[in-house]
Every structure is written in structure tokens, then in C-alpha cells.
C-alpha positions, 0 to 999 in steps of 0.5 A, spaced: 229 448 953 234 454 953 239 450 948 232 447 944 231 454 943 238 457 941 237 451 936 231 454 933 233 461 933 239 460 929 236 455 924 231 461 924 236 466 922 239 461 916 233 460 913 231 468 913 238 468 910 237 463 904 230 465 903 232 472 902 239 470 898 238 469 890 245 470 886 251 466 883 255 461 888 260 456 887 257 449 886 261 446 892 260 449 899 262 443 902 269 443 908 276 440 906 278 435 911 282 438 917 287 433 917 294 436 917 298 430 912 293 434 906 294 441 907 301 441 906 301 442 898 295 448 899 301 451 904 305 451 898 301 453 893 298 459 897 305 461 899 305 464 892 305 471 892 300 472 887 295 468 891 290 473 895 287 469 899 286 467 908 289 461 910 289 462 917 281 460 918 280 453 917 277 447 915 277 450 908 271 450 903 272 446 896 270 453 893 277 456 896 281 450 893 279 451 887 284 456 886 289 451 885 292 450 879 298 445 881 295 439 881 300 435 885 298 441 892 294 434 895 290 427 894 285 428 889 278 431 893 277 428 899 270 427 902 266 431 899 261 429 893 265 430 888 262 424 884 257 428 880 262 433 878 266 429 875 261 425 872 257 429 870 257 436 869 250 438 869 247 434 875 244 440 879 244 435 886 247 429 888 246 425 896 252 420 897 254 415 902 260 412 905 262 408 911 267 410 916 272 405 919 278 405 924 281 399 926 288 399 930 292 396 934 298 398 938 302 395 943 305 399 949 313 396 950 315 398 957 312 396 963 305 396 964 306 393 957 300 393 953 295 391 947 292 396 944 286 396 940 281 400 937 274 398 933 269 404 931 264 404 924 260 409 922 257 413 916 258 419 912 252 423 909 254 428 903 251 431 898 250 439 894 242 441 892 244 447 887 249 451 886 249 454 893 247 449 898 250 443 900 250 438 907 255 433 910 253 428 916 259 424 920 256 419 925 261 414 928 262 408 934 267 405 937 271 402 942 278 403 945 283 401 949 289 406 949 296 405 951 299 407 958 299 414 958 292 416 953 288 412 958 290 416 965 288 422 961 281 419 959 281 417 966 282 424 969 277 428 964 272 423 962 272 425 955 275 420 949 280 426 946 278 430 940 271 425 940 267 426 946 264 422 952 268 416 954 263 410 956 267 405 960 265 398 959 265 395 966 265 387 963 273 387 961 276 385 968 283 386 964 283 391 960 280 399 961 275 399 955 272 405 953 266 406 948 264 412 944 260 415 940 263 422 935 258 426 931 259 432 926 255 435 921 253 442 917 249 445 913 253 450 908 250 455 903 252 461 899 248 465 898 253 470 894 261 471 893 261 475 898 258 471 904 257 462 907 254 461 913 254 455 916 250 451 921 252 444 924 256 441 930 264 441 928 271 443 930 274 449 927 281 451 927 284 458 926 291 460 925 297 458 921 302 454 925 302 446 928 298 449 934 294 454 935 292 459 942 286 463 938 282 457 937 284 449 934 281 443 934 283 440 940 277 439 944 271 434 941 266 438 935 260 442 939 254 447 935 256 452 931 254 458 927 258 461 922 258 467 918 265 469 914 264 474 909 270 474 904 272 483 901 277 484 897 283 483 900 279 481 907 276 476 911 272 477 916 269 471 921 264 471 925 263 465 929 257 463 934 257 456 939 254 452 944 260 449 949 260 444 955 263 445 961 263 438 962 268 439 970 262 438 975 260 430 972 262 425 968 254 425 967 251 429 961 245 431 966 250 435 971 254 438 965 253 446 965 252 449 959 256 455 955 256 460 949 262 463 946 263 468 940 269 469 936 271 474 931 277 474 926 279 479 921 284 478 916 288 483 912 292 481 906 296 488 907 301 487 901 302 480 897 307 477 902 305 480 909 298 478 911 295 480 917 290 477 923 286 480 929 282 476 934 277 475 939 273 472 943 267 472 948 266 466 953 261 466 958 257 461 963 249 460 961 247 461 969 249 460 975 247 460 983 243 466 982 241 466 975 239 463 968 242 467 965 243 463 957 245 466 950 246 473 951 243 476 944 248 483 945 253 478 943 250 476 937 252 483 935 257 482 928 262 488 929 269 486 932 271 489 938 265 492 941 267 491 948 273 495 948 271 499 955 269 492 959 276 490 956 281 495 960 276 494 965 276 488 967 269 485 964 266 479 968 266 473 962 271 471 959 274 475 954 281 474 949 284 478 944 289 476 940 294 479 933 297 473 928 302 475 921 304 471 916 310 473 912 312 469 905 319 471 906 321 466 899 318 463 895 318 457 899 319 459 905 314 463 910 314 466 917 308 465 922 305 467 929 301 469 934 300 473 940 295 472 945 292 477 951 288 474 957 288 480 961 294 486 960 296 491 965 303 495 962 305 497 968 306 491 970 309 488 964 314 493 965 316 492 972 317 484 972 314 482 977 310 476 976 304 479 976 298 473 976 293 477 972 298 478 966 296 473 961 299 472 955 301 467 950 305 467 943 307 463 938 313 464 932 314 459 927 317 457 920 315 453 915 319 450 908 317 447 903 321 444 898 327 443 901 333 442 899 330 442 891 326 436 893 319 436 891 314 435 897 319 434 902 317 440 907 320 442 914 317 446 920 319 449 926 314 453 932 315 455 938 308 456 944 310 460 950 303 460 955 304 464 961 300 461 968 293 462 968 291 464 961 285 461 959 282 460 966 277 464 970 276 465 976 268 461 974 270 454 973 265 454 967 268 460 963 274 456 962 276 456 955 274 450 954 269 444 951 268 438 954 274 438 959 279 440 953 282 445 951 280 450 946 287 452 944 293 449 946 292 441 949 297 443 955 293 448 958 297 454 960 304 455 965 308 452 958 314 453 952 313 448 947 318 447 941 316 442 935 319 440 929 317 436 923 319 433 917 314 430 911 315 427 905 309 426 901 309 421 894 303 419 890 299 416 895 305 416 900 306 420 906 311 419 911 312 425 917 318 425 923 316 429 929 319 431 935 317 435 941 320 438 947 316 442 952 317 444 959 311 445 964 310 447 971 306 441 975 300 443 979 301 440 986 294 437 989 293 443 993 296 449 989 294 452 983 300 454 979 297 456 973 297 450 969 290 447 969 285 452 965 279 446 968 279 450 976 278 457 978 285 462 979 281 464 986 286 459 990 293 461 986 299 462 991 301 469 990 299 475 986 306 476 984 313 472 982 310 469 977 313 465 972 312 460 965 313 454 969 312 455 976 311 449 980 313 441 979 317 443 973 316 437 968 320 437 961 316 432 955 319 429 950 316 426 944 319 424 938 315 420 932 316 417 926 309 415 921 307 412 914 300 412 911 299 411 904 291 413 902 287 407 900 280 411 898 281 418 897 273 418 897 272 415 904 279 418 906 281 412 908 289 410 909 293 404 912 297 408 917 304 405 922 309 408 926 313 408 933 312 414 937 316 416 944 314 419 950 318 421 956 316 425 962 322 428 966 321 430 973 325 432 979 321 426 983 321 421 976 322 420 970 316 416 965 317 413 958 312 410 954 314 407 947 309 405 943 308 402 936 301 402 932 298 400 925 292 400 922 286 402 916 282 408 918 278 413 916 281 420 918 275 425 921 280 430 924 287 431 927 287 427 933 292 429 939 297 424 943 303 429 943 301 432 950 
């Protein structure tokens, strides 16, 4: 009744905004595709020191590209209704339809081998009504067999990674088949230059790195509201949604229901220096002694209204967080991220491992155009997550949806360097990838920090804790990929490549090297390299 309501209130509240709305806006309010491989050329063009504009909050909006100029940036449009545009100028509405499909196979080469497969269909649902309003549905169904690896995280948290609940089909006696179901969808309206409010069900990402500690696009999409309001040199993003805690049960009827809030303002402070500050706000709808849903003191717009509850520590789930970008060349930019869970300074300055101080950073570089050679781009990042970010000592206000991260797909207790390399011709893509990270285990008896999924009540110790504690666990993953797009309307590309995995403990050492090819349709980024 409660998530029926909430849905009623903040469809109520688009509906005041777009009635009491009536000036000029872009005709193309719909969302670019998340998928990395096409947002390298937009980082290029907007590393230029004479473009004002925010690329930290993603998906980005047509409007937004419509500011590059280098024709060469990306493919041509993706997956959004452009047909119109094209044909004819003057088309005040248009509605289009394009099937979704993903057919792959793969096989795991080591013992247990392993044939890997995945069949899904589905349909997308677009279209603009005026100059200021526009719609996008994504409904899709399928069934995987994953390889080695993938599978015992699908068995773990019972959740197809970045899509949603795992169904298992009991009929395959020799292969762990599961079936899914992914939807996503928005309703997108500007009322003026100034604002877009967005409703729907979706996946955003916020930051500038390969990673992201604020928010990705790890988890599976979830409700949304989202207001981003675009002055002068500033952005300012308010986010509102409707989680999942999905720990108790693999049954949707025994999973408890969570709000968050999120808020990001970013500053072009000068043409090459962009500055970002963040937070966010999760907490559980009830609990043994109340129902407690929505809280409406959180729909209040103004960031950083809770600075008293901060330092004293508040009984939700709250982060803070700082990000810069500098366009240090013309080519050349460095980005990061700091992160604060809880901060106590005397406790910083005295080193002594104290549990409660939670923080991550992030630092990294991108170059494009390396070595003079046009789209042959590389960047390098590194995440450090100290044990116990992200968690909460309610299992509900973990900073998660669905049993995946929010953030960063290893949890916490972790550093991570990653590397890539990718070369885009014409329709061609081809990236090199390589990962190395170092994370403490968790025993089946002891909370070391790793898990945001269980509570911070059961960890060893208060002090001498450190990034790492526990079964120390290095993870190695290198992979080489091509694609080459096939439908730039459908966003539909062939895709191959070899990825190594390997996992190195005192106890163990696990490699799983995997081939795959097929024709897919790209939804979003979908993450093995955890």
C-alpha cells in the first residue's frame, strides 16, 4: 500500500510540474545509452576547455550531446527516436518500436569446463510528444547458463547481476539454468533550459572514473525521481528512490523495502578544474516496532541538511562525498573521489584501525588520442575501500538494491588498480582490460569488513583495522574484446572475446578462463570483473 502510494505521490508531483511548466526546451529529452564503449568520444570532445558542461552525472540526455560538434565523438544516435529528427523536421511526436535480443555462447576452459549460453528477447518502446516531453520503455526475457564463477555468485545472491531475480529452471539436470526478466523505463520532460525531471525505473551513474564509490550502475534498475537542475556553471541533482533489500529471501513477498536520496552538485569552478560534492541518505521503510515508509523530511531539496545528525552520528544511513576533474592537456584528464561513511579526525590521526572510520577514494587518469593515433585512448584508476564502508549495523540500510552493491561491486575492505586500452574504428571497437585488486575474505563466522550485505554489530574488534584484514585474496582478471555495431538504432553489435580470471589465496589458487561470442543488444554495462 505504501509503494502504491509513494508511486501516486511522485507521479502526482510530475504531473504539477509539467502542468504549471510552458516554456521552450530541447525537442530530445531522452537518455543516451550508458555503455562505456560509446562514451569515450563524448570524453574527448568535453575535455576541451572551452566546453561548460557536467560529465560526472550519467546517463546523459540527447539535449546534452547536441553540443558535439566532432562528428567522429561516437556512433551515430543510439536508441533513442531519432527517425523523425531525421526525416522530418517538423514532426511534432513520434512513437517507435525496436526488438531487443542477446544471443551468446561461451565456454569455460578449465575444469569444470563448461558450455555457456544466453537466449533473451524483448522490446523497446520510445518516442518524444512536443518539444519537451518524451518516453522510453525496455521490457526484456531471457535464459543463462553462466560460467563457472558467475554462477556461484548467482547462486550466493540470487540475483542475475545488473538485471534482477534469478529464476532457476529445476528441469536442466546438468546445467544451473536461470531465467530473467529486466525492465527499465522513463518518462523524461523539460519544462525549461533550466530543469528535466525524470520518472521511471532505471540505473544511473555518477562520477567520471571506470568505477564509481557515489553511485553506479552496478545493481539492477530500481524507481527513481530525478530532478537536475543545470545554472550557469553548476548542476545540481536530486535523486529520489525505492530500493530493495532483497537479504531475508529470494521470495519477492519476504523482501523489505528501502528509500534513499541522493544529492550532487557540480561546479565548473574554472574551464579545466570541475568540482563535485555528494550525499546521500538510506534508510529502511520499517522494522520490528514501526512502519516507518517514505520519510517526507527527505524529499527536501536543499543539500546537506542534516550536518548535526552527521557528526553525531544519525540512525539512517548517510555518506558524503568530494570528486574533481582536472583537463590537465588537451588530451589528457585527471579524476577522483573521496567518500566518507563515518569520520572521526582523532581517530584518523592516531592510526589505530578504528572500525567506525569509513572511507574510500578513488584517483585516475584518462588519455585520449595516444601516441597522435585517432580514437586510441587509455586509462588507469585506482579504488582503495576501507572495511565496513557501506554497511550498517541494519542489514536493511545497507547501501545496496537487490543484493548488489550501489557502488563499487567489491564491497568494501579493498584496492583495486584497472587499466584499459581501446581503439575505436567506424563501427569497430576493440578494448584490453586488465585488473588487479587485493580484498580481505570473510571467514563463515567473522565480519572482517568485506560484506555490506550483513550487519557491523559481529566485527572482531573495534581497532587495528585495516584495508585487507581477513583471508587476503588477490584477483587477477585481463581480457581482450571486439564489437562491431550492426544497428545503431537497435544498438545492436556482434561481440568476441577471451577474458582471465584468477583468485589467489594462502589456501588456493582459482583460474577460469573464458571465450564468448555472440549478437546482443546493449541495455547497460553488465559487470563480471569482481
Amino acid at each position: 500500500m505504501i509503494k502504491k502510494l509513494t508511486y501516486r505521490v511522485l507521479a502526482s508531483l510530475l504531473f504539477v510540474v509539467i502542468m504549471l511548466s510552458a516554456s521552450e526546451a530541447s525537442a530530445q529529452q531522452l537518455n543516451y545509452t550508458l555503455n562505456r564503449d560509446f562514451l569515450w568520444g563524448f570524453d574527448k570532445f568535453y575535455n576541451n576547455k572551452e566546453v561548460n558542461f557536467q560529465t560526472a552525472v550519467k546517463p546523459y540526455r540527447y539535449q546534452d550531446l547536441k553540443l558535439v560538434t566532432d562528428s567522429t565523438a561516437s556512433f551515430p544516435r543510439l536508441l533513442a527516436g531519432t527517425k523523425a529528427e531525421e526525416r522530418d523536421k517538423k514532426a511534432k511526436s513520434q512513437i517507435e518500436v525496436y526488438p531487443l535480443v542477446s544471443a551468446q555462447a561461451g565456454y569455460d576452459l578449465l575444469s569444470p569446463s563448461r558450455f555457456t549460453n544466453d537466449l533473451a528477447i524483448g522490446a523497446h518502446l520510445l518516442g518524444f510528444v512536443g518539444p519537451k516531453f518524451a518516453f522510453n520503455l525496455k521490457m526484456m526475457a531471457g535464459r543463462q547458463v553462466f560460467n563457472s564463477y558467475q554462477d556461484s555468485v548467482v547462486r550466493e545472491t540470487r540475483v542475475v547481476p545488473g538485471i534482477g531475480m534469478a529464476y532457476r529452471d529445476n528441469n536442466d539436470t546438468f546445467l544451473t539454468r536461470y531465467s530473467y526478466q529486466y525492465y527499465s523505463g522513463y518518462l523524461s520532460y523539460s519544462p525549461n533550459k533550466i530543469f528535466n525531471i525524470q520518472l521511471g525505473q532505471d540505473k544511473h551513474f555518477w562520477g567520471d572514473g571506470y568505477r564509481s564509490l557515489f553511485l553506479s550502475d552496478v545493481a539492477a534498475p530500481y524507481p527513481f525521481l530525478k530532478i537536475t537542475t543545470n545554472v550557469w556553471h553548476l548542476t545540481y541533482v536530486n535523486l529520489y528512490t525505492i530500493m530493495k533489500d532483497a537479504t531475508p529471501s529470494s521470495f519477492k513477498k519476504h523482501q523489505l523495502t528501502k528509500y534513499a536520496t541522493f544529492h550532487y552538485l557540480g561546479w565548473n569552478a574554472t574551464k579545466r578544474i570541475n568540482i563535485g560534492l555528494f550525499e546521500s541518505i538510506v534508510w529502511q521503510g520499517s522494522d520490528s516496532t514501526r512502519h516507518r515508509g517514505y520519510d517526507v523530511n527527505y524529499l527536501n531539496p536543499v543539500m546537506f541538511f542534516r550536518p548535526t545528525e552527521y557528526s553525531l552520528g544519525s540512525s539512517d544511513n548517510a555518506f558524503v562525498g568530494f570528486s574533481f576533474k582536472i583537463k590537465m592537456f588537451k588530451n589528457q584528464q585527471l579524476y577522483g573521489q573521496l567518500l566518507l561513511d563515518e569520520f572521526i579526525l582523532k581517530e584518523v590521526v592516531a592510526d589505530s584501525g578504528w572500525w567506525g572510520n569509513k572511507q574510500a577514494f578513488q584517483v585516475g587518469l584518462k588519455s585520449f588520442d595516444l601516441f597522435r593515433i585517432k580514437n586510441f585512448n587509455f586509462q588507469t584508476e585506482f579504488n582503495y575501500v576501507r572495511p565496513y564502508t557501506y554497511a550498517h549495523g541494519s542489514v536493511q540500510q545497507n547501501y545496496g538494491h537487490m543484493n548488489e552493491p550501489l557502488a563499487h561491486p567489491l564491497g568494501a575492505n579493498f584496492y583495486e588498480s584497472s587499466t584499459f586500452l581501446n581503439y575505436r574504428y567506424k563501427r569497430l571497437f576493440i578494448e584490453a582490460k586488465f585488473m588487479y585488486a587485493v580484498y580481505g575474505s570473510d571467514s563463515s563466522s567473522t565480519d572482517y569488513g568485506k560484506n555490506i550485505f550483513v550487519s557491523y554489530v559481529n566485527r572482531p574488534s573495534d581497532y587495528g583495522n585495516y584495508t585487507g584484514q581477513g583471508l587476503e585474496t588477490k584477483l587477477i582478471t585481463a581480457s581482450l574484446r571486439a564489437a562491431y555495431m550492426l544497428d545503431t538504432r537497435m544498438n545492436l553489435k556482434i561481440e568476441l572475446g577471451f577474458a582471465d580470471r584468477i583468485m589467489q589465496t594462502a589456501l588456493e589458487t582459482k583460474q577460469i578462463p573464458y571465450i564468448f561470442i555472440g549478437v546482443r543488444t546493449d541495455l547497460s554495462n553488465l559487470y563480471s570483473d569482481y
